[in-house]
PDB file of N, CA, C and O in Angstrom:
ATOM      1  N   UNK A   1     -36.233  27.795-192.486  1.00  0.00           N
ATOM      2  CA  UNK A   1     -37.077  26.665-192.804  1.00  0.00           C
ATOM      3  C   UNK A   1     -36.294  25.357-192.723  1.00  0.00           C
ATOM      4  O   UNK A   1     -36.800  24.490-192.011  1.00  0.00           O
ATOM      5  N   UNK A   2     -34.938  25.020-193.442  1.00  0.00           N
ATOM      6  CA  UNK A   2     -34.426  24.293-193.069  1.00  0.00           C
ATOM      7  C   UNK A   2     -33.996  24.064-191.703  1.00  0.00           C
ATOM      8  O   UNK A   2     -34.028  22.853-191.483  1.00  0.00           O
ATOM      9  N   UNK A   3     -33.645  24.659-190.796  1.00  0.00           N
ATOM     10  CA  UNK A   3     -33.519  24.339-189.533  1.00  0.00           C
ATOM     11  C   UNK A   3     -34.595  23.002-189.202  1.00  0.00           C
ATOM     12  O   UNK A   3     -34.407  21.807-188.974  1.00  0.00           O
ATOM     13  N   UNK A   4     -36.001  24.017-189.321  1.00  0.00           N
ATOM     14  CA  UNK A   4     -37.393  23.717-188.811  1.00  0.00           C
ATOM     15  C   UNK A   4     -37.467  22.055-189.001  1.00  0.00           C
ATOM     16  O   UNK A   4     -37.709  21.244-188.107  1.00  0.00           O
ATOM     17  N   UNK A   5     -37.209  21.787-190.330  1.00  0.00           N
ATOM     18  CA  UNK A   5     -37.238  20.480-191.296  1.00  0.00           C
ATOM     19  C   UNK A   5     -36.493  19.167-190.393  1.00  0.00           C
ATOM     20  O   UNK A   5     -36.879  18.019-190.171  1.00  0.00           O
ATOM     21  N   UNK A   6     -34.889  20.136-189.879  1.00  0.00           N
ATOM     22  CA  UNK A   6     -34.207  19.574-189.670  1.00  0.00           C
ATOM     23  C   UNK A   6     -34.461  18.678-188.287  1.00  0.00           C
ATOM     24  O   UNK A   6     -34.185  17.511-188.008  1.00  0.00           O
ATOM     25  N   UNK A   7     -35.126  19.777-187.532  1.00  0.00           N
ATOM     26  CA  UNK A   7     -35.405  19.804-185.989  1.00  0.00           C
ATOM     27  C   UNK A   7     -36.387  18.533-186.358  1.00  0.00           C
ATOM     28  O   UNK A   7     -35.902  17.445-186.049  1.00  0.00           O
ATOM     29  N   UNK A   8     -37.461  18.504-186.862  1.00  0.00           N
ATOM     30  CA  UNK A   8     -38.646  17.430-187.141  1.00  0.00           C
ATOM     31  C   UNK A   8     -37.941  16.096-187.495  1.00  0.00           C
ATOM     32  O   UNK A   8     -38.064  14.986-186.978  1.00  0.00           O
ATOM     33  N   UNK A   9     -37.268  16.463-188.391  1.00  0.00           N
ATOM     34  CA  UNK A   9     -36.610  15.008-188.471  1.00  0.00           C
ATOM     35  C   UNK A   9     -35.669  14.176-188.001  1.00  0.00           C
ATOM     36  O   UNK A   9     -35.388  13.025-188.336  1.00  0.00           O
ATOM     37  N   UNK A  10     -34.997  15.223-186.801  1.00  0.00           N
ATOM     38  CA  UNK A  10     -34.186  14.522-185.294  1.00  0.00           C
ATOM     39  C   UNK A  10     -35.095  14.134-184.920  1.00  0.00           C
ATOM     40  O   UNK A  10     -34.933  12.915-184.864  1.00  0.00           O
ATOM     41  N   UNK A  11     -36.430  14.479-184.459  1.00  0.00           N
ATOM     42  CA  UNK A  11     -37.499  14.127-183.767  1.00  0.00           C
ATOM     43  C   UNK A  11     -38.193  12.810-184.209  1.00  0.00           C
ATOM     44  O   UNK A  11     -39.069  12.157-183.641  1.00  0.00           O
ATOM     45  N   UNK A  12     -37.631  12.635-185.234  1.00  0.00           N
ATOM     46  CA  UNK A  12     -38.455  10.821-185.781  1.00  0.00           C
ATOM     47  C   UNK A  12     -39.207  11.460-186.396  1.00  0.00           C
ATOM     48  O   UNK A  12     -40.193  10.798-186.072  1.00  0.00           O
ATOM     49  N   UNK A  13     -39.784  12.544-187.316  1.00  0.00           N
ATOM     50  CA  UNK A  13     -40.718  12.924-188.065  1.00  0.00           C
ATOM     51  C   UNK A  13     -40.440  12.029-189.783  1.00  0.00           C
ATOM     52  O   UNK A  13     -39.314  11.751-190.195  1.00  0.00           O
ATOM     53  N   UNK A  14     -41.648  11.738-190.492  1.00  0.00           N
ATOM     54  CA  UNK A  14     -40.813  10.558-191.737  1.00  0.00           C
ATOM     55  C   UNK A  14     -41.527  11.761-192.652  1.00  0.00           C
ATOM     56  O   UNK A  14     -42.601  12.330-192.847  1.00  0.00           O
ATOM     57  N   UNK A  15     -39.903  11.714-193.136  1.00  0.00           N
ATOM     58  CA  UNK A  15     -40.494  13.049-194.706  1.00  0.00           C
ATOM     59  C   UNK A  15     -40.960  12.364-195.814  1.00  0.00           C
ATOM     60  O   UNK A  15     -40.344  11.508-196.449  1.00  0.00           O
ATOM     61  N   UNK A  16     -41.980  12.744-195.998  1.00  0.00           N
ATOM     62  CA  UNK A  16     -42.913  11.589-197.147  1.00  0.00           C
ATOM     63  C   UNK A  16     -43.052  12.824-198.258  1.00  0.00           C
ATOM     64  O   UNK A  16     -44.183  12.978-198.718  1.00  0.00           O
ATOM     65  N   UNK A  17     -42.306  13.460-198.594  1.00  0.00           N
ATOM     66  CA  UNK A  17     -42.039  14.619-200.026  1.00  0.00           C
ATOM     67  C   UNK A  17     -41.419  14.183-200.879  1.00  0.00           C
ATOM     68  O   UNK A  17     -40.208  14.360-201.012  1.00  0.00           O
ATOM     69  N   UNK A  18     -42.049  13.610-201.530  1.00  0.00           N
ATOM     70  CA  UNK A  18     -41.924  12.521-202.862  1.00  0.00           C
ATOM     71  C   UNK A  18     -40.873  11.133-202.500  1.00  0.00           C
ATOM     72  O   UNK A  18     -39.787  10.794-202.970  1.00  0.00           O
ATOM     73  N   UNK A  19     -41.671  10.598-201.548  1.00  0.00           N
ATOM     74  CA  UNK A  19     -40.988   9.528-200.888  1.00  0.00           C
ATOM     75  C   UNK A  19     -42.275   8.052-201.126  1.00  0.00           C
ATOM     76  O   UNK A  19     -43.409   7.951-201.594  1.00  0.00           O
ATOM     77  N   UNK A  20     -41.587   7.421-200.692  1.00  0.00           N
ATOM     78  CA  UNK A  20     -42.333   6.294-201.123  1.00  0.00           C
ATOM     79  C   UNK A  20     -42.193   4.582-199.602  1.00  0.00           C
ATOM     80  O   UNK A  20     -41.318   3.834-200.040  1.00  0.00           O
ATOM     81  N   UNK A  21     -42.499   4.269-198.874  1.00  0.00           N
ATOM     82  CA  UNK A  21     -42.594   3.611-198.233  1.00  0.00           C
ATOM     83  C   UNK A  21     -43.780   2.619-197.588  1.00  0.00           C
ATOM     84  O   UNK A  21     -44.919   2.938-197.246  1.00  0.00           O
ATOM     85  N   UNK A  22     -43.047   1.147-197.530  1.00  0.00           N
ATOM     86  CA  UNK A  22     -43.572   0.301-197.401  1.00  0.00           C
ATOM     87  C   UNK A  22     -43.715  -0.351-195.792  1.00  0.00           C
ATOM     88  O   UNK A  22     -42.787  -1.130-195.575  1.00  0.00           O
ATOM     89  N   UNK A  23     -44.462  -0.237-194.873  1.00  0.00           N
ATOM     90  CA  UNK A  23     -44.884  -0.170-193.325  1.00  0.00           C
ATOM     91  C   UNK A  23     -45.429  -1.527-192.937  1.00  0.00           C
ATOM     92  O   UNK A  23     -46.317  -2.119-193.550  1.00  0.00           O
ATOM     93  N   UNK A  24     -44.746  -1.998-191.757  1.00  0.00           N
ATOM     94  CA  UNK A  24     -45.814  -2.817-191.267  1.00  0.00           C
ATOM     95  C   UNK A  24     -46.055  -2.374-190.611  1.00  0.00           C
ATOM     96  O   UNK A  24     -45.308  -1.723-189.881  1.00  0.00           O
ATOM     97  N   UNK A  25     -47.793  -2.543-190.465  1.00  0.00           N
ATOM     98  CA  UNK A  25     -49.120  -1.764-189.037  1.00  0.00           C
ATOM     99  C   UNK A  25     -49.854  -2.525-188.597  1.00  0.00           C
ATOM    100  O   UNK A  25     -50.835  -2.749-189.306  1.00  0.00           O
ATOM    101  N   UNK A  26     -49.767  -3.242-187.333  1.00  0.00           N
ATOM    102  CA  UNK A  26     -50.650  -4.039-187.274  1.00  0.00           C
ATOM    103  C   UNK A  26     -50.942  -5.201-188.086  1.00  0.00           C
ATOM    104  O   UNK A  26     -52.079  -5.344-188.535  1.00  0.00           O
ATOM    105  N   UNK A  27     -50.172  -5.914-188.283  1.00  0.00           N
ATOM    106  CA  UNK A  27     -49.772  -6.887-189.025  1.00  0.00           C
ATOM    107  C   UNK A  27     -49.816  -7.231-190.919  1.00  0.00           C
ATOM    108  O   UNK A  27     -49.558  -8.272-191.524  1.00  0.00           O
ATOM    109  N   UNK A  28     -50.306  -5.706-191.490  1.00  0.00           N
ATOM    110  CA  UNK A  28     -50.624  -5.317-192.675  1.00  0.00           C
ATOM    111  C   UNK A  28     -49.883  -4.335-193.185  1.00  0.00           C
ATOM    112  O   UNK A  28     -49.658  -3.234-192.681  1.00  0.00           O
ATOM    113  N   UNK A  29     -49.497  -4.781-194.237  1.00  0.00           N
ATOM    114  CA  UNK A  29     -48.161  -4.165-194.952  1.00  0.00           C
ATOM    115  C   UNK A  29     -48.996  -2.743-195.727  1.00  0.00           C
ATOM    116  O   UNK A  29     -49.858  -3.165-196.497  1.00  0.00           O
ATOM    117  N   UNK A  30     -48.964  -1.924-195.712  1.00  0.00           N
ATOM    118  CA  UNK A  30     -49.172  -0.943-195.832  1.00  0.00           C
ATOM    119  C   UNK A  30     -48.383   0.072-196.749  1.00  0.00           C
ATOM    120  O   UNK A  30     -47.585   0.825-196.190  1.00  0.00           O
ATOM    121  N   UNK A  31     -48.496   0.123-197.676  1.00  0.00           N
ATOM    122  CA  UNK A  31     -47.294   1.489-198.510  1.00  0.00           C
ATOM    123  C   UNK A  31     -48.020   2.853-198.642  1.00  0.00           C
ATOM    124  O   UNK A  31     -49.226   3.000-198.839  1.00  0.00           O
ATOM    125  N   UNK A  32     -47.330   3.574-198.536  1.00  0.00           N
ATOM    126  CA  UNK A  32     -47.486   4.971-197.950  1.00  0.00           C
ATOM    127  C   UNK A  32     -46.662   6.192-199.319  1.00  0.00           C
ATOM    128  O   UNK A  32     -45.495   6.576-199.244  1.00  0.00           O
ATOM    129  N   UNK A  33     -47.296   6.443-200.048  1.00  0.00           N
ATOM    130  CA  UNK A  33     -46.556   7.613-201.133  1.00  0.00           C
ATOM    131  C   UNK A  33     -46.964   9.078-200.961  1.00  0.00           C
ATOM    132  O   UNK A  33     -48.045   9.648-201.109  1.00  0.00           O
ATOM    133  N   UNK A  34     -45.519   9.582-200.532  1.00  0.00           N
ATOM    134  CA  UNK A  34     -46.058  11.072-200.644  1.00  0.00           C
ATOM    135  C   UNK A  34     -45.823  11.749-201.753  1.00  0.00           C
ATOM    136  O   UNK A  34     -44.687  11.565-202.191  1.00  0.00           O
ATOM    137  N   UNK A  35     -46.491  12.467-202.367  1.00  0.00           N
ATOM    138  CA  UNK A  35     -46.078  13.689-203.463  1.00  0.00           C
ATOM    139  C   UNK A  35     -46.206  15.223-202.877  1.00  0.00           C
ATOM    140  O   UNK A  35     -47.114  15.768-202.250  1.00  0.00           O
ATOM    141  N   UNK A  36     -44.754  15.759-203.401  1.00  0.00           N
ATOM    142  CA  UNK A  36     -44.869  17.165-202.852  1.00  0.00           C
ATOM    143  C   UNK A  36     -45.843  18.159-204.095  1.00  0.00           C
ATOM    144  O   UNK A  36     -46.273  17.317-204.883  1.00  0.00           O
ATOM    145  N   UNK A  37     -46.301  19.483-204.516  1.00  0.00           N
ATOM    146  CA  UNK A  37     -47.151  19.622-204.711  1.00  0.00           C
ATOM    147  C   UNK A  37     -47.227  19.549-206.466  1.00  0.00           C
ATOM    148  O   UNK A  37     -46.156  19.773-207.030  1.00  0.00           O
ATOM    149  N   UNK A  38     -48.152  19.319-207.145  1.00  0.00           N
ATOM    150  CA  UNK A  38     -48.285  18.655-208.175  1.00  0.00           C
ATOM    151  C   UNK A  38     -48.559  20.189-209.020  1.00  0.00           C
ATOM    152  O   UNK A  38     -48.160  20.271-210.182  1.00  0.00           O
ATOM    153  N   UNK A  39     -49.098  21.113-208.516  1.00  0.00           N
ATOM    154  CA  UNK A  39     -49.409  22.529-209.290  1.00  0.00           C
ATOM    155  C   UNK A  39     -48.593  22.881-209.893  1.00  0.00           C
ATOM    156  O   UNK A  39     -48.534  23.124-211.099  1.00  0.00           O
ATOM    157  N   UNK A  40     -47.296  22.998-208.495  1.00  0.00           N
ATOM    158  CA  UNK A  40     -45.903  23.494-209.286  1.00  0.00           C
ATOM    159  C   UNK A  40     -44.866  22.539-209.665  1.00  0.00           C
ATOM    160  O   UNK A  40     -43.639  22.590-209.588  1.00  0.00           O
ATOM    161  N   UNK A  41     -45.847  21.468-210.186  1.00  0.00           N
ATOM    162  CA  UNK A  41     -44.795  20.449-210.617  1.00  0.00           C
ATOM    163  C   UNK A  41     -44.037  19.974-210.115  1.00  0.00           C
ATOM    164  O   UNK A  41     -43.315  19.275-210.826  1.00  0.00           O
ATOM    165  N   UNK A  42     -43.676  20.042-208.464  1.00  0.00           N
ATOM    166  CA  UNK A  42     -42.588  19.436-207.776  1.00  0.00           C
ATOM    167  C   UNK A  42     -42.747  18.027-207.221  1.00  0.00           C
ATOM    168  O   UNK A  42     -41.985  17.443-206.450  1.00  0.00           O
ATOM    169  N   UNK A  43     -44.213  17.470-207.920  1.00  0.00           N
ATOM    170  CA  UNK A  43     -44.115  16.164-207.681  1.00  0.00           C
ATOM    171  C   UNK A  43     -43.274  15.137-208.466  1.00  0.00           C
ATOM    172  O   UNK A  43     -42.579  15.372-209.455  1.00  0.00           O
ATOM    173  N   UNK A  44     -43.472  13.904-207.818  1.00  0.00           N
ATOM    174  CA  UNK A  44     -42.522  12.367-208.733  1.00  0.00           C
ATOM    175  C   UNK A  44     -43.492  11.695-209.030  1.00  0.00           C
ATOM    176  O   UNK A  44     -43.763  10.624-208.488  1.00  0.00           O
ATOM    177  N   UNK A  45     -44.130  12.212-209.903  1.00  0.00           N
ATOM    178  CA  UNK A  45     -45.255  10.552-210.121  1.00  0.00           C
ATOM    179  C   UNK A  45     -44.879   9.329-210.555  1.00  0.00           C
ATOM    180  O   UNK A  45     -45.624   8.351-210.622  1.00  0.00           O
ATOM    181  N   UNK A  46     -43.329   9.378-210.955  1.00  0.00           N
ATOM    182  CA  UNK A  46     -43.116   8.181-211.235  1.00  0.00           C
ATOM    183  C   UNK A  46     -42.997   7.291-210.079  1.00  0.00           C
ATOM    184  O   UNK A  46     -43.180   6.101-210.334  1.00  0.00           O
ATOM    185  N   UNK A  47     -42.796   7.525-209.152  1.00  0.00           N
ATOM    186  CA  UNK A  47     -42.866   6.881-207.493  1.00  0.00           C
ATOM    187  C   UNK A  47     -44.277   6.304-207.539  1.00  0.00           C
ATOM    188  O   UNK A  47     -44.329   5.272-206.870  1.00  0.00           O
ATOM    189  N   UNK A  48     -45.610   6.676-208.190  1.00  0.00           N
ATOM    190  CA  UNK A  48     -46.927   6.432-208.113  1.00  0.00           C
ATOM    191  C   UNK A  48     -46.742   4.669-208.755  1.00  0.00           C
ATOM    192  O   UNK A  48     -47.282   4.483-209.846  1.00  0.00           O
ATOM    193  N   UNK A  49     -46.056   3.510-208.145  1.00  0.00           N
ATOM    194  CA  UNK A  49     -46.178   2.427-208.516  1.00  0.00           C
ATOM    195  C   UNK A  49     -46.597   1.534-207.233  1.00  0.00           C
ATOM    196  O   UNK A  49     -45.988   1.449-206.166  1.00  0.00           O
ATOM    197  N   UNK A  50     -47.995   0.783-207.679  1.00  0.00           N
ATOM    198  CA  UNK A  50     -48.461   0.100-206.015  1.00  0.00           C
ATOM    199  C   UNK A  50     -47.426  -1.178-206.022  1.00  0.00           C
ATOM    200  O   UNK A  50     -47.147  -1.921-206.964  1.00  0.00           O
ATOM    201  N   UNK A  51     -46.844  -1.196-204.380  1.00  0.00           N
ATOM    202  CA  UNK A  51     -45.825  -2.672-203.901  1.00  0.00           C
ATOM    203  C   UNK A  51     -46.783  -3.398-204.325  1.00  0.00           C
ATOM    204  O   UNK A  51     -47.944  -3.022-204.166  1.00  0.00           O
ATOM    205  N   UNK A  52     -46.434  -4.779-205.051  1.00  0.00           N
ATOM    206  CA  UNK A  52     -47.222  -5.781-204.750  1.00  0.00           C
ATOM    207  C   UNK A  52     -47.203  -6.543-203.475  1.00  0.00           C
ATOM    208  O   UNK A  52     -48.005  -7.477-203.454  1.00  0.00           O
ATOM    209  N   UNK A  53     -46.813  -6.452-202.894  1.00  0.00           N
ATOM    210  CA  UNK A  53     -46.746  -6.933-201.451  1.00  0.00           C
ATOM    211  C   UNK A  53     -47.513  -6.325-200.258  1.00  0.00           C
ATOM    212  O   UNK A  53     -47.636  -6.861-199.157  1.00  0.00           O
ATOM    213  N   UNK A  54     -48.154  -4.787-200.743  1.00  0.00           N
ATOM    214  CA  UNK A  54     -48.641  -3.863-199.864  1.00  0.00           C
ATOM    215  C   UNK A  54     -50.307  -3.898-200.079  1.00  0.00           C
ATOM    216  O   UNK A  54     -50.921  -3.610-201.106  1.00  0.00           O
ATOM    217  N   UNK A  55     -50.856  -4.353-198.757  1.00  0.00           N
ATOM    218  CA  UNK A  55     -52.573  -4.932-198.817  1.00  0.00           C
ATOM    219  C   UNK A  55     -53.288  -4.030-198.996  1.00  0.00           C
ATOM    220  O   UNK A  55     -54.417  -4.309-199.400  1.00  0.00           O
ATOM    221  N   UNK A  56     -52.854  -2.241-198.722  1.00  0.00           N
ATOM    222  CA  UNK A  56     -53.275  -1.226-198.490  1.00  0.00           C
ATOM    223  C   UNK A  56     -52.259  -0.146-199.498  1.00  0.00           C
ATOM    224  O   UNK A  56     -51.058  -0.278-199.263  1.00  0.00           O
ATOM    225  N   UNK A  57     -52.504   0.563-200.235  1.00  0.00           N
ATOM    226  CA  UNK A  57     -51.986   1.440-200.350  1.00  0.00           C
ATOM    227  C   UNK A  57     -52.375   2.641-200.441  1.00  0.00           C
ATOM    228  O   UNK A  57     -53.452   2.893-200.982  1.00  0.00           O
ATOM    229  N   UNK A  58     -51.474   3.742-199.866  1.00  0.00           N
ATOM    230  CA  UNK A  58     -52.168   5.091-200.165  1.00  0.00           C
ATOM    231  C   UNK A  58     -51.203   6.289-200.140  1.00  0.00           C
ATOM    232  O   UNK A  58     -50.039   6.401-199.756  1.00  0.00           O
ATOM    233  N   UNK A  59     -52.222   7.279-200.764  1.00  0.00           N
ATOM    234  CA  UNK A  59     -51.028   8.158-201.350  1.00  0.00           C
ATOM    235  C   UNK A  59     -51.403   9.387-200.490  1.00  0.00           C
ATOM    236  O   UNK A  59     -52.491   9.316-199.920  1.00  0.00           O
ATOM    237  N   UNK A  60     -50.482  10.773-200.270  1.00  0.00           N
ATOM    238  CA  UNK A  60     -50.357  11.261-199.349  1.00  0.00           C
ATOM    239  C   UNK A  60     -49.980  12.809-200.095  1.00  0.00           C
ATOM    240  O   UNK A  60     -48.815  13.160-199.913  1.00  0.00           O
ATOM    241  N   UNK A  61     -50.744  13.642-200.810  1.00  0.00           N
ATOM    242  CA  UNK A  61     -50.478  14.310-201.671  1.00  0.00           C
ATOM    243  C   UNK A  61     -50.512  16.081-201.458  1.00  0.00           C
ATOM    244  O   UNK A  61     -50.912  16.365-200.329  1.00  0.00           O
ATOM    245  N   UNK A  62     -50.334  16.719-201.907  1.00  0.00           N
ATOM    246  CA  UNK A  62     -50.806  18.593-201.749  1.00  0.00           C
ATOM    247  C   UNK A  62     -51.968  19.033-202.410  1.00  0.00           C
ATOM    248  O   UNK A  62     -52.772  19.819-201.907  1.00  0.00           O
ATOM    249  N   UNK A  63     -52.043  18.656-203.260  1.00  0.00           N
ATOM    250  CA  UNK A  63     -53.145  18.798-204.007  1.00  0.00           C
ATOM    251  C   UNK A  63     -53.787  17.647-205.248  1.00  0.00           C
ATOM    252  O   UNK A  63     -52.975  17.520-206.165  1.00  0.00           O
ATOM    253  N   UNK A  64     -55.166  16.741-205.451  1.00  0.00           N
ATOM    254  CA  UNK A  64     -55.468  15.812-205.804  1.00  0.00           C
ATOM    255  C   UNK A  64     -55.490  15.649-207.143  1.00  0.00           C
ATOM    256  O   UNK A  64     -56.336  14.991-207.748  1.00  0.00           O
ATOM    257  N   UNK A  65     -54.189  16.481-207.826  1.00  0.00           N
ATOM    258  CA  UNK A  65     -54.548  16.390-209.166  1.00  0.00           C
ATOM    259  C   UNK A  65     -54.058  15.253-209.527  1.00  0.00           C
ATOM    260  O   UNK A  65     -54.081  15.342-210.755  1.00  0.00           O
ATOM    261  N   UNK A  66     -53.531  14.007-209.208  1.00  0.00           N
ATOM    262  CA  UNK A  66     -52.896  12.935-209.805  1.00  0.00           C
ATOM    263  C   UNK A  66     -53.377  11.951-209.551  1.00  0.00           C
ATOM    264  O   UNK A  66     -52.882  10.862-209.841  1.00  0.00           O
ATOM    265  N   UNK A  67     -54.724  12.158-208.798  1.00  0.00           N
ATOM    266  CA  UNK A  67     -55.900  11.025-208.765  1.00  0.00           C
ATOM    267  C   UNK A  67     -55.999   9.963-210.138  1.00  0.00           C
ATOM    268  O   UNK A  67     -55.877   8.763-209.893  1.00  0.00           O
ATOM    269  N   UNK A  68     -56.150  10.257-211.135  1.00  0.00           N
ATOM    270  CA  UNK A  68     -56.552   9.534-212.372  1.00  0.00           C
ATOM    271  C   UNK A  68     -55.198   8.561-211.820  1.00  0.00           C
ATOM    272  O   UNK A  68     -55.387   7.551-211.141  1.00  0.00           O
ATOM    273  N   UNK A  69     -54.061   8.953-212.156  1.00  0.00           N
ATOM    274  CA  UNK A  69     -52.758   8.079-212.414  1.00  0.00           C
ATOM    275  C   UNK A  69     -52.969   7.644-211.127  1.00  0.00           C
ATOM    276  O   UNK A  69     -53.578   6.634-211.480  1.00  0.00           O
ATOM    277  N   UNK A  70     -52.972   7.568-209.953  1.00  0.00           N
ATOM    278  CA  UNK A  70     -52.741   7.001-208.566  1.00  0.00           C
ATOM    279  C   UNK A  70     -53.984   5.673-208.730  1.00  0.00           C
ATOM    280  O   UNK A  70     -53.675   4.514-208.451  1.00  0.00           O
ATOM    281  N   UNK A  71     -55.495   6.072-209.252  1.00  0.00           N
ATOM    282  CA  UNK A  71     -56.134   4.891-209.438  1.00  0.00           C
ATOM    283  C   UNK A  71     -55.911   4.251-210.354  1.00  0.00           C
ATOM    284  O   UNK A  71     -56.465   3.152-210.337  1.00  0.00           O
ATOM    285  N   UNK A  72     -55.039   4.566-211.567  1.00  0.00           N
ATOM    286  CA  UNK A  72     -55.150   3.603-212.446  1.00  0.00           C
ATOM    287  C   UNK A  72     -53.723   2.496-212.153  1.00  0.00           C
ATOM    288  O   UNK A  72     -53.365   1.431-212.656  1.00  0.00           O
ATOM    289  N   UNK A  73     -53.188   3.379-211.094  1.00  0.00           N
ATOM    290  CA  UNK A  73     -52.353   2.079-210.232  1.00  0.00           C
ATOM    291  C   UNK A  73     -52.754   1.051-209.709  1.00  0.00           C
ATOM    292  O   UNK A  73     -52.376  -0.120-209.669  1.00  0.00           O
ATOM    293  N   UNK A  74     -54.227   2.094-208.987  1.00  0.00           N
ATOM    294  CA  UNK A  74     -54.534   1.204-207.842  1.00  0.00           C
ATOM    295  C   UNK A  74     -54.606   1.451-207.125  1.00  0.00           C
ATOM    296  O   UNK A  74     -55.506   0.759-206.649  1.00  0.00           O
ATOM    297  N   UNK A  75     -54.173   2.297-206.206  1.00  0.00           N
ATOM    298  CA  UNK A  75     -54.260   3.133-204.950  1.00  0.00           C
ATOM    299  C   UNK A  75     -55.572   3.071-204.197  1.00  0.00           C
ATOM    300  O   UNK A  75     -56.665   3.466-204.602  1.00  0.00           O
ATOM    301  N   UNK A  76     -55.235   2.416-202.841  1.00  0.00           N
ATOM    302  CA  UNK A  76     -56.568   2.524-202.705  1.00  0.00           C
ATOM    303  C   UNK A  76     -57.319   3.816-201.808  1.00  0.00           C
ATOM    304  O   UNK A  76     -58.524   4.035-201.685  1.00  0.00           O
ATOM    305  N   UNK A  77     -56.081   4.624-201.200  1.00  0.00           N
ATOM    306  CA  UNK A  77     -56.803   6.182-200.845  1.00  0.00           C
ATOM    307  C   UNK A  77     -55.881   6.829-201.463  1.00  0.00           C
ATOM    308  O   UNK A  77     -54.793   6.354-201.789  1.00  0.00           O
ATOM    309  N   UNK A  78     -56.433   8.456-201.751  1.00  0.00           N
ATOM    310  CA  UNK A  78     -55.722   9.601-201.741  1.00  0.00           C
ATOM    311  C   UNK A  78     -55.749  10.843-201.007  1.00  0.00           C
ATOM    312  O   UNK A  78     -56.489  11.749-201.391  1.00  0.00           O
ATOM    313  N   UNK A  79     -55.009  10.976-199.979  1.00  0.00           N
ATOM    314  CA  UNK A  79     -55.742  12.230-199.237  1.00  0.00           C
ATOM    315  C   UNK A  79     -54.415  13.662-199.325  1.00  0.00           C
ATOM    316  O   UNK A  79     -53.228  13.793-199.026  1.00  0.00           O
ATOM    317  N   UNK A  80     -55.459  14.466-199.890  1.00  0.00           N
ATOM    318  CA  UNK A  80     -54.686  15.466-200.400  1.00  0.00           C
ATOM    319  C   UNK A  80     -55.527  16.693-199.318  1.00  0.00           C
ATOM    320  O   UNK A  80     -56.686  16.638-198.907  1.00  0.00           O
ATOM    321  N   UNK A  81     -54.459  17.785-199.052  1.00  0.00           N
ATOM    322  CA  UNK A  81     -54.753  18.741-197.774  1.00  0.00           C
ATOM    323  C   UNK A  81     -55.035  19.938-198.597  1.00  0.00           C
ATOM    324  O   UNK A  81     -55.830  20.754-198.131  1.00  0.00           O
ATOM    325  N   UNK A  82     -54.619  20.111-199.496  1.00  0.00           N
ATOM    326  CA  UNK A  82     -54.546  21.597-200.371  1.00  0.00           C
ATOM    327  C   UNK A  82     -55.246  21.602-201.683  1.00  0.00           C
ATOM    328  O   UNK A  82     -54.699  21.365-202.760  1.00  0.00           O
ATOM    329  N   UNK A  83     -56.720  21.941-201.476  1.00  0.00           N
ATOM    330  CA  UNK A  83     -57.535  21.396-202.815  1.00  0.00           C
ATOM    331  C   UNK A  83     -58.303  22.934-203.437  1.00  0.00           C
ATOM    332  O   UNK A  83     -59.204  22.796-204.265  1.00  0.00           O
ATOM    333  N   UNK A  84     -57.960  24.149-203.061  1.00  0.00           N
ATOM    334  CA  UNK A  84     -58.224  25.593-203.709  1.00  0.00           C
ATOM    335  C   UNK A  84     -59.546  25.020-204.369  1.00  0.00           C
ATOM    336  O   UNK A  84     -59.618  24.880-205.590  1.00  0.00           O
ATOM    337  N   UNK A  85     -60.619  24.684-203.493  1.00  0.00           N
ATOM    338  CA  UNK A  85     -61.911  24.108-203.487  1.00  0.00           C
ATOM    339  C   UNK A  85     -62.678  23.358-204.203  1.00  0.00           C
ATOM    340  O   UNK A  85     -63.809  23.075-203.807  1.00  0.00           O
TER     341      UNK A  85
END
């Protein structure tokens, strides 16, 4: 698995597993938070703080349990891939 990780991220892949970054896109500053998965606790919610500088923010998660805290940041999306329905 580490190889795999490794290979992706020679490749320019951006590891957003409890990472936190601030983008310009198109002329809009954009911050971007990932959390790795929140079930088994391997997330950072303390990273869950919106840039003030960022027009957009959004969070990038495993599963949507940290919705409450991400809006009461502010956040303005959350898109989580792993939601066990």
């Amino acid at each position: 698995m580490q190889q795999f990780r490794r290979s992706l991220l020679e490749a320019g892949w951006l590891d957003m597993n409890n990472a936190n970054v601030v983008l310009d896109v198109n002329a809009t500053r954009a911050q971007v938070t990932g959390l790795d998965d929140p079930y088994l606790k391997w997330d950072t919610r303390a990273l869950l703080k919106k840039d003030p500088s960022a027009e957009i923010s959004i969070l990038v998660v495993h599963a949507p349990d940290p919705y409450e805290d991400a809006f009461k940041e502010g956040y303005d999306l959350l898109v989580a891939g792993h939601t066990h329905g």
